[in-house]
Backbone as CSV, one residue per row, in Angstrom:
resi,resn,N_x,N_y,N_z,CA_x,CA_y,CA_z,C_x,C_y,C_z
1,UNK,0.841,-1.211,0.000,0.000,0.000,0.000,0.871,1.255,0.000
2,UNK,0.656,2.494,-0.577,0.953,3.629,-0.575,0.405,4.453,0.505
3,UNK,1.463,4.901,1.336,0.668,5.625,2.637,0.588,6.975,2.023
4,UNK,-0.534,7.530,1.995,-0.586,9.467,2.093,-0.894,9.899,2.907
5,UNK,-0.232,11.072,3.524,-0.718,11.575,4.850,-1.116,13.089,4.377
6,UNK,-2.867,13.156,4.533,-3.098,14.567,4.185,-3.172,15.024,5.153
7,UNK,-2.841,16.541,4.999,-3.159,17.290,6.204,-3.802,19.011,5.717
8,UNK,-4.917,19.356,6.639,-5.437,19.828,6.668,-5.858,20.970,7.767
9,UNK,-5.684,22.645,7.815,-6.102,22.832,8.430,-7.543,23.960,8.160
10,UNK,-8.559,24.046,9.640,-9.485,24.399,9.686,-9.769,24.975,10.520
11,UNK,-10.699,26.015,10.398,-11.385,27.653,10.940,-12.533,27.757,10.697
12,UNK,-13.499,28.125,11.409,-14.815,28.641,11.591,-15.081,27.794,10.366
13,UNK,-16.352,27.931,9.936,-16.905,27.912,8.234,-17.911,26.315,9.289
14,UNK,-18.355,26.009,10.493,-18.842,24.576,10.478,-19.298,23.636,9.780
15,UNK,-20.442,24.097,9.090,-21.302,23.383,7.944,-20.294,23.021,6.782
16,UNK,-18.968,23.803,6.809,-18.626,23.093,5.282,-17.399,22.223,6.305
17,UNK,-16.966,22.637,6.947,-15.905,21.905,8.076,-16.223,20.217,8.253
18,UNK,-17.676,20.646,8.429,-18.373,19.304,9.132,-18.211,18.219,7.754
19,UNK,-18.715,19.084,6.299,-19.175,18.769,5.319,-18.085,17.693,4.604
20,UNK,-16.321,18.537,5.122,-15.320,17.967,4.451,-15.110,16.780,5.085
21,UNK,-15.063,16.765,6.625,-14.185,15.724,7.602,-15.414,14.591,6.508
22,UNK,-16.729,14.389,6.594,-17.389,13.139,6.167,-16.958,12.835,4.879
23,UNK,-16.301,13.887,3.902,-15.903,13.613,2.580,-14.701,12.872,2.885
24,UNK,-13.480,13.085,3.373,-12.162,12.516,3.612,-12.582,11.138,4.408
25,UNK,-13.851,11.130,5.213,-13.732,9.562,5.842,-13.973,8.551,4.337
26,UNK,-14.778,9.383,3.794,-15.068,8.511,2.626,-14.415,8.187,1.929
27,UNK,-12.842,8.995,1.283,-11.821,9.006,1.024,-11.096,7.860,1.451
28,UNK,-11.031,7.966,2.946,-9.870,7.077,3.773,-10.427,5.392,3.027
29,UNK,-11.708,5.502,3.216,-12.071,3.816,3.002,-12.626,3.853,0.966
30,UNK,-12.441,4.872,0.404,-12.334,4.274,-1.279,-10.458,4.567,-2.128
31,UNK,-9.989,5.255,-1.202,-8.851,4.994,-1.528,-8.058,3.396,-1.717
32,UNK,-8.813,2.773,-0.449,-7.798,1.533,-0.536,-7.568,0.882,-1.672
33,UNK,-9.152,0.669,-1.902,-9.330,0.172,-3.612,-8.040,0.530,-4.666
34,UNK,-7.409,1.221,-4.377,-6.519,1.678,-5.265,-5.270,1.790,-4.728
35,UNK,-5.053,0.772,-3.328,-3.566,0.507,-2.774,-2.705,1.566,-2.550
36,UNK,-3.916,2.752,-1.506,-3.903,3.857,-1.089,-4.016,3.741,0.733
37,UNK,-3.430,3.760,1.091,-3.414,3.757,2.998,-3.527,5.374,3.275
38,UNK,-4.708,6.162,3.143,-4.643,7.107,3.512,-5.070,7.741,4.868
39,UNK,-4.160,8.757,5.465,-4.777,9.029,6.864,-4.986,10.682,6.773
40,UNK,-5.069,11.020,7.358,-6.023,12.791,7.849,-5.491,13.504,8.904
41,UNK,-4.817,14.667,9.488,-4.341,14.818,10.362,-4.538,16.308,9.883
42,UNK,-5.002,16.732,11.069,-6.334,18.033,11.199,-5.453,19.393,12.221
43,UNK,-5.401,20.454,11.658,-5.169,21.556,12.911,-6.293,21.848,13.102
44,UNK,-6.791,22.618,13.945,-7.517,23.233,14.340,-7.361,24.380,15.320
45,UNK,-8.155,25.208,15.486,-7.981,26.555,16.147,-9.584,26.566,17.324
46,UNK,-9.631,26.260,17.582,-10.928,26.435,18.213,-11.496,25.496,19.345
47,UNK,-10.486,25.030,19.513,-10.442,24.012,20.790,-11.181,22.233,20.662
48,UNK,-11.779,22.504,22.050,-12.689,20.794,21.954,-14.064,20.885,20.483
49,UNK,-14.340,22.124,20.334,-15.367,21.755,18.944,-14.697,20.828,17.900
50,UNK,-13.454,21.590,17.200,-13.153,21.223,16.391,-12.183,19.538,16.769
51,UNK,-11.791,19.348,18.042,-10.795,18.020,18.072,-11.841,17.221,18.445
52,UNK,-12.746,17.421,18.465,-13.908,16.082,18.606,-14.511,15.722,17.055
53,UNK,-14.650,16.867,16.710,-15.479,16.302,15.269,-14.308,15.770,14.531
54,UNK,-13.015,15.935,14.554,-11.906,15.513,13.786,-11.741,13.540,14.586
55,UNK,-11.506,14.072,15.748,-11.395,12.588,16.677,-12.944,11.716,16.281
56,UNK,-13.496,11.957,15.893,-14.843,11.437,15.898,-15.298,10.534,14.409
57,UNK,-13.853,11.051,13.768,-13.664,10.615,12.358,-12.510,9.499,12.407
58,UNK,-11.878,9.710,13.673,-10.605,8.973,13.870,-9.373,9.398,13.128
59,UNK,-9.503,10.678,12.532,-8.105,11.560,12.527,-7.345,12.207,13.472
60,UNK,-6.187,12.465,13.037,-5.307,12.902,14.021,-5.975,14.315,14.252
61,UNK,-5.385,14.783,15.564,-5.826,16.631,15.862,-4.779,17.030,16.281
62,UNK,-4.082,18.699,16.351,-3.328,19.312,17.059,-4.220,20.345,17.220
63,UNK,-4.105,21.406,18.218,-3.888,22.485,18.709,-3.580,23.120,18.540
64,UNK,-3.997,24.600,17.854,-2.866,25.346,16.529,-3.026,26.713,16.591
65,UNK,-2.566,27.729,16.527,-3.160,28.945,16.479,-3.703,29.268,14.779
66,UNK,-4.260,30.029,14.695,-5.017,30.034,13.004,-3.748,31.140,12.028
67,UNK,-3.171,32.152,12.853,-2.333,32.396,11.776,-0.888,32.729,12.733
68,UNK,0.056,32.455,12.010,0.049,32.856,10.711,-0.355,31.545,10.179
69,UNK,-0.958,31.352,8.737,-1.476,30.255,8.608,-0.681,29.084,8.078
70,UNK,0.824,30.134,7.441,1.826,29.222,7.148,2.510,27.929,8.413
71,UNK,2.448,28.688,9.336,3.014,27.447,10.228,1.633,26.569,10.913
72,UNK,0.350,27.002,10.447,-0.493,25.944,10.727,-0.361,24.523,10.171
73,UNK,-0.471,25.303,8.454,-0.157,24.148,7.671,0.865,23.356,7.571
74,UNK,2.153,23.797,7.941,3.280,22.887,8.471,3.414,21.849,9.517
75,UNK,2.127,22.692,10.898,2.376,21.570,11.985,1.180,20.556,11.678
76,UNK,0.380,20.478,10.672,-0.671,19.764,10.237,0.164,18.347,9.396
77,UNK,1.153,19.090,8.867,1.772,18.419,7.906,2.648,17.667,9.068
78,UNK,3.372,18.084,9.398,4.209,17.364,10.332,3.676,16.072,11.319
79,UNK,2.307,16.569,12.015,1.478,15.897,12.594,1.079,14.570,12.140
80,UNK,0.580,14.905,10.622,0.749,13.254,9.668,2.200,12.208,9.506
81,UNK,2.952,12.881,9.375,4.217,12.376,9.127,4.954,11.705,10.510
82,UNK,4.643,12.816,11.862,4.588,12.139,12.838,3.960,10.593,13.062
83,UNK,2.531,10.346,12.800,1.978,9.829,13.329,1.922,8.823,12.193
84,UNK,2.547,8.749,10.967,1.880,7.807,10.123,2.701,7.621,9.260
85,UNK,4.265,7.595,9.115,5.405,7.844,8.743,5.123,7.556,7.251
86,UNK,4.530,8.269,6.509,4.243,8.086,4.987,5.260,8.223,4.335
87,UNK,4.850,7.468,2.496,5.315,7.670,1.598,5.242,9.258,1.140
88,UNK,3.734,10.029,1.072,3.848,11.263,0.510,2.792,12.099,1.503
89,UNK,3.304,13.194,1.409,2.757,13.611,1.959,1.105,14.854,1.203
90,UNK,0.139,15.090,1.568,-0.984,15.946,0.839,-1.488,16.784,1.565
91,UNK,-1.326,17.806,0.800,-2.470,19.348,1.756,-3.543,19.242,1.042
92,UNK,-4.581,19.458,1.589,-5.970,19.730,1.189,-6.900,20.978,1.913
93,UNK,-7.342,21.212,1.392,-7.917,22.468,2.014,-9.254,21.655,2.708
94,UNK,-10.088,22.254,3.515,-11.178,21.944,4.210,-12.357,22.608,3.348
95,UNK,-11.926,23.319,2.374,-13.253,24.007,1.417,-13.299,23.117,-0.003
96,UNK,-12.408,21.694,0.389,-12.197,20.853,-0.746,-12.927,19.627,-0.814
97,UNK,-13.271,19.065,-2.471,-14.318,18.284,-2.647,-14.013,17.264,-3.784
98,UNK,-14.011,15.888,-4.078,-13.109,15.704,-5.446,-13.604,14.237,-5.353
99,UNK,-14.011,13.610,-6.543,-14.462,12.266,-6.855,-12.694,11.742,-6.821
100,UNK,-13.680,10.152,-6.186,-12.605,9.070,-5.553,-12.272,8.348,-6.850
101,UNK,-12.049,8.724,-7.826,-11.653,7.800,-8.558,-10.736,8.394,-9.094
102,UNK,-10.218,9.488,-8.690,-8.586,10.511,-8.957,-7.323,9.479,-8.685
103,UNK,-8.082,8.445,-7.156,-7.098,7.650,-6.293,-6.436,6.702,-7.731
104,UNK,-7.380,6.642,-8.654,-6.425,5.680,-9.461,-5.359,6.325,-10.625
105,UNK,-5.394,7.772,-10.373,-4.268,8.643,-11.478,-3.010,8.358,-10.481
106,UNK,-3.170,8.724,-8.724,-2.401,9.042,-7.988,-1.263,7.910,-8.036
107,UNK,-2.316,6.723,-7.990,-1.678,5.145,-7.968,-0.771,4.987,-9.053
108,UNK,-1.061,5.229,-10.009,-0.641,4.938,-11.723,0.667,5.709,-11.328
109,UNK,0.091,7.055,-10.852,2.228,8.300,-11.449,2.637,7.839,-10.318
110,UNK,2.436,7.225,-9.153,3.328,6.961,-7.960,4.004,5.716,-8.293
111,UNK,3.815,4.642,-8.977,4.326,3.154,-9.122,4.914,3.814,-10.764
112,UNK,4.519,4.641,-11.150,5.776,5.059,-12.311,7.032,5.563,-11.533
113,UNK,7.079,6.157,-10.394,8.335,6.631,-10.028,8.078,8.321,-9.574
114,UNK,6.773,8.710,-10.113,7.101,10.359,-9.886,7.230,10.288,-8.613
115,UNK,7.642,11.988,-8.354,8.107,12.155,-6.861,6.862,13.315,-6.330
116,UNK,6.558,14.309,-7.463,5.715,15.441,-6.890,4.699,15.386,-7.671
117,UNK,3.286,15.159,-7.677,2.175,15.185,-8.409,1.328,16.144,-8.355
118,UNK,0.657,16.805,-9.052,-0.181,17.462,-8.542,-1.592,17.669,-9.839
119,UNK,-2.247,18.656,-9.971,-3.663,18.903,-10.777,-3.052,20.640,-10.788
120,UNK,-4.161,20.808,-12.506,-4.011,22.409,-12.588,-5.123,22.762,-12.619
121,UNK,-5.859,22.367,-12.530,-7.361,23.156,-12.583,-8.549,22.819,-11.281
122,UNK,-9.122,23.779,-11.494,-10.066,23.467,-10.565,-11.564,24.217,-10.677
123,UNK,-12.689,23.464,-9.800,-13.989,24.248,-10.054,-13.973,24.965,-8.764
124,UNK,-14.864,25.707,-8.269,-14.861,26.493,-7.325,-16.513,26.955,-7.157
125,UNK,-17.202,26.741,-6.339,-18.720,26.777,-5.950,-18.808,27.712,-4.726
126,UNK,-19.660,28.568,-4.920,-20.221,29.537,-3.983,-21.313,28.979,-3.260
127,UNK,-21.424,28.953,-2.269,-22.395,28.382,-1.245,-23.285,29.381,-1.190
128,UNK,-22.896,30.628,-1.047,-23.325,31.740,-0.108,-24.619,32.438,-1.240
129,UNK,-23.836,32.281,-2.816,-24.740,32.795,-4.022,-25.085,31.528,-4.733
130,UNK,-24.505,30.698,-4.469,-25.523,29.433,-5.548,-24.838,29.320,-6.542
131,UNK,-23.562,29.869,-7.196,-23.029,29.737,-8.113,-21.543,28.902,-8.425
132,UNK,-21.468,28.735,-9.772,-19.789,27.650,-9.623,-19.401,27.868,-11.050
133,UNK,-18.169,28.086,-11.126,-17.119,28.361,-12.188,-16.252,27.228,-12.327
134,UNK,-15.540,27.299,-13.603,-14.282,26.300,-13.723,-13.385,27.227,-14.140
135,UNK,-12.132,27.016,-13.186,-10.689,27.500,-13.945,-9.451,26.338,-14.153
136,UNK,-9.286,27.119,-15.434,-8.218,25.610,-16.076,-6.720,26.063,-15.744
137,UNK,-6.710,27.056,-14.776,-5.009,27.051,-14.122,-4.314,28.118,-14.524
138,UNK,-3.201,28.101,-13.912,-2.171,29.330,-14.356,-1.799,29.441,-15.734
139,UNK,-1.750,30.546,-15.946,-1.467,31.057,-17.266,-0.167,32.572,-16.853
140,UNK,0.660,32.418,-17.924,1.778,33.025,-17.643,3.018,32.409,-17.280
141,UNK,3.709,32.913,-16.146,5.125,32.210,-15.856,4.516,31.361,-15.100
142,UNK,3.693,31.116,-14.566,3.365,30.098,-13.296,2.329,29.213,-14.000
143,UNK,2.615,29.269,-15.792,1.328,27.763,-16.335,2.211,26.871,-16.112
144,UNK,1.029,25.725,-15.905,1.993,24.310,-15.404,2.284,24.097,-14.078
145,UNK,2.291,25.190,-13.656,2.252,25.156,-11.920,1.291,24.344,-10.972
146,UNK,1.539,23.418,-10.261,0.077,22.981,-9.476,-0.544,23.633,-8.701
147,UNK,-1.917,23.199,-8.971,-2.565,24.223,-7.986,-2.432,23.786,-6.397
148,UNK,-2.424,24.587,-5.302,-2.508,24.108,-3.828,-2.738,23.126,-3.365
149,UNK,-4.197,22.507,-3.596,-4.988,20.653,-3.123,-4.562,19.920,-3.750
150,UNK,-4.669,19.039,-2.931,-4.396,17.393,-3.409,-2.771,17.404,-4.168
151,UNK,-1.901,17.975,-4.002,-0.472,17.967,-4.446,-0.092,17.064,-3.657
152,UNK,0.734,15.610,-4.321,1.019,14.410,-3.811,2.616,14.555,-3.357
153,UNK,3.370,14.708,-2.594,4.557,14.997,-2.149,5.448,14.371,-1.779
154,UNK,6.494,13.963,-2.234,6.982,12.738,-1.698,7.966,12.938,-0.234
155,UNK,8.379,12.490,0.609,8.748,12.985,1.944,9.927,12.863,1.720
156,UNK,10.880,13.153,0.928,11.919,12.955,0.961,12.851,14.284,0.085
157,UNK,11.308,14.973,-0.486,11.525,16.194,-0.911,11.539,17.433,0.026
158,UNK,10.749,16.939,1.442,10.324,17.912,2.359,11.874,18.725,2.809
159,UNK,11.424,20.488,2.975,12.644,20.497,3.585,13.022,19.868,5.292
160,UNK,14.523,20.141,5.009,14.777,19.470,6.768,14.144,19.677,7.318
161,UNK,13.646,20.905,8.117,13.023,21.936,8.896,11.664,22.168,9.233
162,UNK,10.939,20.930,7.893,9.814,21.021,8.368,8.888,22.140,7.827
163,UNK,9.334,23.093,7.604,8.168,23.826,7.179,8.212,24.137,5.527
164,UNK,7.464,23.563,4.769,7.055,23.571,3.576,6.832,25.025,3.017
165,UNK,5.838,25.684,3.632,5.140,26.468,3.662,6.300,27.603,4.323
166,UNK,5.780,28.954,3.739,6.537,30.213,4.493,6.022,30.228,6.007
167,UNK,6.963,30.620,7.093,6.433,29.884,8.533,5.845,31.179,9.289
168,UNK,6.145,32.108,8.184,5.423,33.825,8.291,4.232,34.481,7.776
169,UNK,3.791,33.302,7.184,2.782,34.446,5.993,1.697,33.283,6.875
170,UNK,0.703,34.381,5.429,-0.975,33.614,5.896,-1.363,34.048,4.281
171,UNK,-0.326,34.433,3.543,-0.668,34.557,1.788,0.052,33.973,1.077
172,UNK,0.035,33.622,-0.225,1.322,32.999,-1.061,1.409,31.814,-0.222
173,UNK,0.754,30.982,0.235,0.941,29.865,0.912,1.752,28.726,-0.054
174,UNK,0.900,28.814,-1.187,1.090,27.361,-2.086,2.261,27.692,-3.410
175,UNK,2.352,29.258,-3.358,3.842,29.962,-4.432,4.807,29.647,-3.693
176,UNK,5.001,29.631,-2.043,5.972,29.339,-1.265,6.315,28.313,-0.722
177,UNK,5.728,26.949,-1.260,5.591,25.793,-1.304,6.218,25.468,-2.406
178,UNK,5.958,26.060,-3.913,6.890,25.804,-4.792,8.125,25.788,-5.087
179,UNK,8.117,27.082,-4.372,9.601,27.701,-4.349,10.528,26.242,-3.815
180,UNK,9.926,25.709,-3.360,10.859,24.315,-2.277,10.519,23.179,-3.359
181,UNK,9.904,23.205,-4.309,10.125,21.899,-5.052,10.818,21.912,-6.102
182,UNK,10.931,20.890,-7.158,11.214,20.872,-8.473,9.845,20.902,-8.889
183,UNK,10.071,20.860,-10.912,8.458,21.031,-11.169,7.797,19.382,-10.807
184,UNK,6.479,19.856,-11.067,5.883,18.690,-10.843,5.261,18.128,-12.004
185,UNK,4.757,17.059,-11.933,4.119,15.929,-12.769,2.657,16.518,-13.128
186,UNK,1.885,16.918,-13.445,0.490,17.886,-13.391,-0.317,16.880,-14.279
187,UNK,-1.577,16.967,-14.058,-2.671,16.175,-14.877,-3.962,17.289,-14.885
188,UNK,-4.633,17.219,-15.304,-5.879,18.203,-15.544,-7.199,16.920,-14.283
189,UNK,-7.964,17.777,-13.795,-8.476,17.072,-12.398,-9.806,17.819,-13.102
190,UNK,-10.545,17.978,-14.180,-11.432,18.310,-14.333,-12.603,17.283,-14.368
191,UNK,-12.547,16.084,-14.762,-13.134,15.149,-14.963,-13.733,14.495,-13.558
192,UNK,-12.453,14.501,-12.786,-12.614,13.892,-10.927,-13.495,15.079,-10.370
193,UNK,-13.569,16.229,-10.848,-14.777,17.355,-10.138,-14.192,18.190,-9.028
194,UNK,-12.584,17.988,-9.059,-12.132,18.566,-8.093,-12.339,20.349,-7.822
195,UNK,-13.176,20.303,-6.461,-13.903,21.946,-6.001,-13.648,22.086,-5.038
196,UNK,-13.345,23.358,-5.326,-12.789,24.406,-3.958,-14.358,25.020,-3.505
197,UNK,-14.766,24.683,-2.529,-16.105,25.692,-2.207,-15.968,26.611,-1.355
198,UNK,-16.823,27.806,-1.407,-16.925,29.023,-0.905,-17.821,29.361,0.449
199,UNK,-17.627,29.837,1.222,-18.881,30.108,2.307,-18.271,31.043,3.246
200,UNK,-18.737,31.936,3.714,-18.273,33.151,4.890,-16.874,33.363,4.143
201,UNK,-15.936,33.775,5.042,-14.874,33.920,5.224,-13.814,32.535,4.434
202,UNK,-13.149,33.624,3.471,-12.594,32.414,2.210,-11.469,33.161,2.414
203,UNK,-10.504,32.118,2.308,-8.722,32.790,1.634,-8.420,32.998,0.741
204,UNK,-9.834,32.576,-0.189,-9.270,33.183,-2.029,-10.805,33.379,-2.322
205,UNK,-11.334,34.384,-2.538,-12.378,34.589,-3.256,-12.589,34.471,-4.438
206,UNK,-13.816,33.909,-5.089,-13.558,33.924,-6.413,-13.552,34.734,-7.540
207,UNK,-14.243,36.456,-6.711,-13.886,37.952,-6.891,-12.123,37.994,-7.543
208,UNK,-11.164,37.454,-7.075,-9.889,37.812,-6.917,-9.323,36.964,-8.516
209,UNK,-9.945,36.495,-8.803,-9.653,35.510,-10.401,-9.779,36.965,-11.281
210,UNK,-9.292,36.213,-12.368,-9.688,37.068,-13.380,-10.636,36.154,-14.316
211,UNK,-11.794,37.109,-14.205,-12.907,36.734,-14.404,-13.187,36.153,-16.233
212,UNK,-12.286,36.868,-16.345,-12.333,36.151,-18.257,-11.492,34.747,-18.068
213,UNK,-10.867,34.661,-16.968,-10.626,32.873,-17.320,-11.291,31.972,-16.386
214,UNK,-12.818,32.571,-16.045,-14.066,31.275,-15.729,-14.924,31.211,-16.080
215,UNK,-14.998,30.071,-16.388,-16.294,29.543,-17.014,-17.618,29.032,-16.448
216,UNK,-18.845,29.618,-16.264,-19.577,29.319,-15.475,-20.472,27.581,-15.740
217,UNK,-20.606,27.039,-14.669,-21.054,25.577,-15.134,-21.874,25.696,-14.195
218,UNK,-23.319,24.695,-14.221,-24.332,24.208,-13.310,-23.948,23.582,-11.851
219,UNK,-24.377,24.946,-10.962,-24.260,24.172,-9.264,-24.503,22.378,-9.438
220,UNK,-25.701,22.088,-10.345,-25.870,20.297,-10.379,-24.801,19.408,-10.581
221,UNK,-23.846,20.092,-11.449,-22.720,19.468,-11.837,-21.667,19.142,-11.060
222,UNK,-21.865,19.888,-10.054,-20.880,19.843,-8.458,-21.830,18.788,-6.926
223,UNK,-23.116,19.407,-7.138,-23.516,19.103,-5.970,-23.322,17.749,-5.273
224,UNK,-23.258,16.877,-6.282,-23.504,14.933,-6.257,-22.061,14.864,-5.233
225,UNK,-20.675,16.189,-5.461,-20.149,15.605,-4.319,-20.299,15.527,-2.616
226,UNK,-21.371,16.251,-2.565,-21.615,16.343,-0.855,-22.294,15.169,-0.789
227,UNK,-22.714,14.010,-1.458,-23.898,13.187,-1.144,-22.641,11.880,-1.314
228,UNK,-21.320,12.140,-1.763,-20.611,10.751,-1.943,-20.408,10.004,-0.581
């Protein structure tokens, strides 16, 4: 089996909080199918709310302050690696959503040998207005670049030190993540439905795109993933 250790951290937003932890349990048990040992290892900021609903899933929890958010996501990351000494390591966001049958691209480039995997595109759904776009990725010096989620990592790329991520910021999280790799292996994740969703308080609005490179598609076309 291929161990991945995602890690994830999370802030206010409950309903979609709640929404993700049941998506990743579902994860943990359709991954295997695809000779995937995946585990979950959660920050949180908000005390016993959030380490019960995480413990309640049987993921790992730490104790975290929310920013800067760069060293959240590091001790999230670390926390997996602690506890579950993986092959690769994965960030995922908690506003993230993505059909289980990606697990068999991941399987395929990992038993080829790649070391860093990742996806360039992504959909992105507004909770708050009812609406959902697709963007097909960087364009410019940063096309080809992976986007933030689901980037498959191999632990041997990590720096010494542990922190992936800038251990100062709470912006440029996933540009300063690059900066520490070589390029990566990229596949287009449009097909798997992979969505970033929106609700209250977001770290990337979908205001902040440039709006001539999304394409608007049917909330229906997304929704089927909250029901997997």
């Amino acid at each position: 089996m291929i161990k991945i250790a995602v890690f994830t951290p999370v802030w206010k937003r409950p309903e979609m909080r709640q929404a993700y932890l049941k998506h990743m349990a579902m994860h943990v048990q359709e991954a295997k199918a695809y000779g995937i040992d995946l585990s979950v290892s959660i920050a949180g900021s908000e005390g016993l709310e959030t380490q019960r609903e995480a413990e309640g899933f049987g993921f790992n929890y730490i104790e975290f302050p929310n920013q800067p958010l760069g060293a959240k996501f590091n001790m999230a990351m670390r926390l997996g690696i602690e506890k579950h000494n993986p092959d690769y390591v994965m960030p995922v966001g908690s506003d993230t959503f993505f059909s289980p049958d990606i697990w068999a691209v991941y399987a395929d480039l990992i038993t080829q040998g790649y070391k860093y995997i990742g996806t360039t595109d992504l959909f992105m759904w507004d909770w708050d207005e009812d609406y959902a776009v697709y963007w097909g990725g960087y364009v410019g010096r940063r096309e080809g670049e992976p986007i933030g989620p689901i980037r498959a990592i191999k632990t041997s790329l990590l720096p010494e030190d542990g922190n992936l991520y800038g251990a100062t910021l709470s912006r440029n999280l996933d540009q300063s993540a690059s900066n520490q790799l070589p390029p990566a292996k990229v596949f287009s994740s449009k097909k798997f439905l992979l969505t970033s969703c929106k609700v209250g308080e977001n770290l990337t609005e979908i205001s902040r795109f440039n709006q001539d490179e999304l394409t608007p598609v049917p909330v229906v076309q997304l929704s089927g993933l909250l029901r997997l």
